[in-house]
C-alpha positions as CSV (number, residue, x, y, z in Angstrom):
1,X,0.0,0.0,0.0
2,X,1.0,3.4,-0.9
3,X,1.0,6.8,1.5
4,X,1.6,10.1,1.4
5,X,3.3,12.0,4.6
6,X,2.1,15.5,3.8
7,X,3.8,17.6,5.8
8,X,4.6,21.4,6.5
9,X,8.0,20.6,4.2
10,X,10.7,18.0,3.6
11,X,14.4,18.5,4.4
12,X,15.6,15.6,2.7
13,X,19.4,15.7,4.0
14,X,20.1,16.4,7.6
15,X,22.2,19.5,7.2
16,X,19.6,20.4,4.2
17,X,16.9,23.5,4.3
18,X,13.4,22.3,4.2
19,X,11.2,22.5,0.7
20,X,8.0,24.0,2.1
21,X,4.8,22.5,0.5
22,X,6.4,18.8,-0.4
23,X,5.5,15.7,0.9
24,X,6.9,12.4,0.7
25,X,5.1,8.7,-0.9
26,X,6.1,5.5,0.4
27,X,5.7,2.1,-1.0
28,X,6.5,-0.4,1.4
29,X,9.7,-0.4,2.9
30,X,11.4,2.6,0.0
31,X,10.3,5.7,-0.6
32,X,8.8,6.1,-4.0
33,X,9.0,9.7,-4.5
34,X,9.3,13.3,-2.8
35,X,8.5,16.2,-4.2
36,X,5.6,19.0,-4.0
37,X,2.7,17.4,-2.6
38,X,0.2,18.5,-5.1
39,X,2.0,16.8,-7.4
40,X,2.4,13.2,-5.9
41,X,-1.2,13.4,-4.7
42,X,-1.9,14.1,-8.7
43,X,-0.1,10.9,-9.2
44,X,-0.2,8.8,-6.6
45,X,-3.7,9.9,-4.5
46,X,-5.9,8.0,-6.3
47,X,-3.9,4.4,-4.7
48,X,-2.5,6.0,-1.8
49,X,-3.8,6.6,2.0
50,X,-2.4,10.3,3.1
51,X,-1.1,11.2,6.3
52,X,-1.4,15.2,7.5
53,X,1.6,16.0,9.9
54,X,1.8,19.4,11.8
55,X,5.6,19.2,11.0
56,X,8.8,19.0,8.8
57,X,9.5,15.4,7.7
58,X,13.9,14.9,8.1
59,X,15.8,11.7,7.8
60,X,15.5,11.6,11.3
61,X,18.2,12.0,13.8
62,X,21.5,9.8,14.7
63,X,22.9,8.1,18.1
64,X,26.2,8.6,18.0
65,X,26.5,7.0,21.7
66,X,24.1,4.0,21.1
67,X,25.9,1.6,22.4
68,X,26.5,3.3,25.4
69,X,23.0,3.9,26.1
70,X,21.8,0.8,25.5
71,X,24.9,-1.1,27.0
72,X,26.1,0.7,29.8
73,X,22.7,1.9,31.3
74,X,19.2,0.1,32.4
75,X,16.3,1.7,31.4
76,X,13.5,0.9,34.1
77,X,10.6,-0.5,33.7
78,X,7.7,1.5,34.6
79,X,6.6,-0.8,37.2
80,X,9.9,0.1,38.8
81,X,9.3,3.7,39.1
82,X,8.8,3.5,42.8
83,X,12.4,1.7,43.8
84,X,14.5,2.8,40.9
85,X,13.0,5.9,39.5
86,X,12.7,6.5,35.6
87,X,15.8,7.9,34.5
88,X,18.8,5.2,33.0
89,X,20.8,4.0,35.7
90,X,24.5,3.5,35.7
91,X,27.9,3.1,37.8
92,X,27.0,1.8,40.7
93,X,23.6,2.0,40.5
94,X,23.7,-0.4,37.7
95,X,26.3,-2.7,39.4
96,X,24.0,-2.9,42.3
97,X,21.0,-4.2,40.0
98,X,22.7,-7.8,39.1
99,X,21.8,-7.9,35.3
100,X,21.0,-10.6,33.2
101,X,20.4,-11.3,30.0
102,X,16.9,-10.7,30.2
103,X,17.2,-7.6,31.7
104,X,19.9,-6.6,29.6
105,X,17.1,-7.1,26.7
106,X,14.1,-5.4,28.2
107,X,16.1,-2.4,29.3
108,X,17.5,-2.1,25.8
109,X,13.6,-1.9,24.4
110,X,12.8,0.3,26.6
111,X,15.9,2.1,25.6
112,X,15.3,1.9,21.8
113,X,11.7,3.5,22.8
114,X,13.3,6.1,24.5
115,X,15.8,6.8,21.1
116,X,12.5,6.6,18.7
117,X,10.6,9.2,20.7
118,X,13.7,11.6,19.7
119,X,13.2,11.1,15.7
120,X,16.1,8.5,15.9
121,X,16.3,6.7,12.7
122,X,20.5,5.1,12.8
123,X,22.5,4.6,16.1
124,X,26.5,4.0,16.3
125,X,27.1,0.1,17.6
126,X,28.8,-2.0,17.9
127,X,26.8,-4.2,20.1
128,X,28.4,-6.7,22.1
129,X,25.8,-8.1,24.5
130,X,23.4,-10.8,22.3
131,X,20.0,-9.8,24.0
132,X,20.5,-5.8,22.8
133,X,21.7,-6.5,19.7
134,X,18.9,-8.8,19.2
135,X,16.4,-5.4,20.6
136,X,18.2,-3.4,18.2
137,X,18.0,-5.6,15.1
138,X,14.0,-6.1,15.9
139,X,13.2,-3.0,16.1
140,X,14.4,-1.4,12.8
141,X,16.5,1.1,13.6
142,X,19.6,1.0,11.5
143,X,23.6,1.0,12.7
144,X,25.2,3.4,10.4
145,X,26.9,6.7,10.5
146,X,24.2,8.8,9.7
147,X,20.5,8.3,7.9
148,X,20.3,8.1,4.4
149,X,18.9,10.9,2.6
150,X,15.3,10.9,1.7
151,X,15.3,10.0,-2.0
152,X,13.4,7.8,-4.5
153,X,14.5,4.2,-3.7
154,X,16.0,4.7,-0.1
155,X,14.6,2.9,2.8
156,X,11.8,4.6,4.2
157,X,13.3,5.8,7.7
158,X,12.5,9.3,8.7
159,X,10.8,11.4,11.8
160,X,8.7,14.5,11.6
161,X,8.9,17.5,13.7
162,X,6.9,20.1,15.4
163,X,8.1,23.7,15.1
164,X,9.4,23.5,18.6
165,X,11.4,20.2,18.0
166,X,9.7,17.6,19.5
167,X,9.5,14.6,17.5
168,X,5.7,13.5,16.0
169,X,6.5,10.3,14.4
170,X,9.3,8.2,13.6
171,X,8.7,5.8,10.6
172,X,11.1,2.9,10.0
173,X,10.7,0.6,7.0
174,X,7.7,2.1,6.1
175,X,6.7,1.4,9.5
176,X,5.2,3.9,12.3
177,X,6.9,2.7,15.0
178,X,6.3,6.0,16.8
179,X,3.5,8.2,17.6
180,X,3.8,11.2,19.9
181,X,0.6,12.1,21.6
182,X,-1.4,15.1,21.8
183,X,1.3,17.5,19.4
184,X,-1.0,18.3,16.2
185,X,-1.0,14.7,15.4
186,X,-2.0,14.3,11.9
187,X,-4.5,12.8,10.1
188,X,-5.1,9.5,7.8
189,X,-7.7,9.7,5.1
């Protein structure tokens, strides 16, 4: 299935300047065109589903320090709010908690949440513990230098903003796989 992500504009590098009134089509797992949204809609609208976003569409931002976020701190679970609080926990606070394997896991989902609610579309590994590399290899996000820039053909990985930088939705492989709440969501049709 197609859709459009109409947006406010598309920077389709990272350093780029946004093209105001563009929007950007995606086919499955690659995006299958960007360009002014009147224009795609003309081409594509009678196929697609459209998505309205209240923001500027980016390849998304990258983790330089991934591995150490999802390697050298636990993420708590919310049900842990009480004894360990919410923020990532390290040092000796860390050393104190005993890890296993299966914490090691679940703290690096909650972790990759934590990165996809920022836009984050690539991290910097390597990842040496098995259950977090397993986390990150699920989830989508990709371990390169930087996101690809949004172009016919690339993988569909990208966030949109809000004007005041907050992150509405991160899409990877064509896939929403976050959803901010209550920030001028947008709208399917």
């Amino acid at each position: 299935m197609l859709t459009i992500h109409r947006v406010h504009g598309v920077r389709r590098a990272h350093d780029g300047a946004p093209d105001p009134g563009h929007a950007v089509v995606v086919s499955g797992d690659r995006i299958e065109a960007v360009g002014p949204y009147e224009e795609l809609h003309e081409r594509y609208g009678d196929r697609a589903r459209v998505r309205d976003w209240n923001g500027v569409l980016t390849p998304g931002r990258h983790e330089p320090d991934g591995a150490a976020l999802l390697e050298t701190a636990y993420h708590p679970d919310p049900r842990e709010a009480d004894d360990l609080g919410t923020a990532p926990l390290t040092g000796d606070a860390l050393t104190a908690l005993g890890m296993t394997d299966t914490r090691w896991g679940a703290s690096a989902r909650r972790g990759i949440q934590r990165l996809l609610s920022t836009g984050t579309t690539s991290l910097a590994g390597p990842f040496t513990r098995p259950a977090v590399r397993t986390a990150v290899a699920r989830s989508g996000l990709r371990a390169h230098p930087a996101p690809d820039p949004l172009a016919p053909g690339a993988p569909a990985d990208f966030a949109v903003f809000a004007e005041d930088g907050g992150c509405l939705v991160t899409v990877l492989g064509g896939r929403l796989v976050y959803r901010g709440r209550g920030r001028g969501q947008g709208q399917g049709r």
